[in-house]
N, C-alpha and C positions, 0 to 999 in steps of 0.2 A: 625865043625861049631857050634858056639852058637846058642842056643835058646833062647829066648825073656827075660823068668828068667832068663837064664843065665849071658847077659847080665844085666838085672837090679841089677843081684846080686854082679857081677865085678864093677858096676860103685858106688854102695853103699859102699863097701869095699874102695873104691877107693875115693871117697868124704870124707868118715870118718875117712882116714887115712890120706888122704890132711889137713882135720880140726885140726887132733890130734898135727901135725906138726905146724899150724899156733900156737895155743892154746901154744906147748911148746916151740916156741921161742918167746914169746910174743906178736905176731900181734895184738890177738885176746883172750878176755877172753871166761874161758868154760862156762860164761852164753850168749853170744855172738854164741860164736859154739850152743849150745842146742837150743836156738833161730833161728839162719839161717836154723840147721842139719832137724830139723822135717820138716818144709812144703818142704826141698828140697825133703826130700825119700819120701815124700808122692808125690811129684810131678815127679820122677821118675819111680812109681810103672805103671804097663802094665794095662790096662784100662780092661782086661780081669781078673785081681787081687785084682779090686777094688771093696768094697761091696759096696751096692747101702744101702743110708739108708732113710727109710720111715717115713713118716711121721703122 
C-alpha cells in the first residue's frame, strides 16, 4: 500500500508526463504547461509537506 508521498509522487509523475505529451503533440505550448504545471503540484502537495510561511 501507498503512503501519502507516495502517492503525491505518482500523481506528479503522472501529470507531468500527461503535460509532456500534450506539449509534444501540439495541444499546448511549454509556456502554457509551465503555467497550468506549478500551482497544479503545489496543489497536490500533502498539507503535512507544506511550509507555513510567516509573515
Amino acid at each position: 500500500m501507498l503512503n501519502k508521498q507516495q502517492v503525491v509522487d505518482e500523481l506528479r509523475q503522472f501529470l507531468s508526463e500527461l503535460m509532456d505529451m500534450a506539449v509534444n503533440l501540439g495541444y499546448i505550448s511549454l509556456e502554457d504547461k509551465k503555467e497550468f504545471i506549478k500551482p497544479a503540484l503545489k496543489a497536490i502537495t500533502p498539507l503535512s509537506c507544506r511550509v507555513r510561511q510567516t509573515v
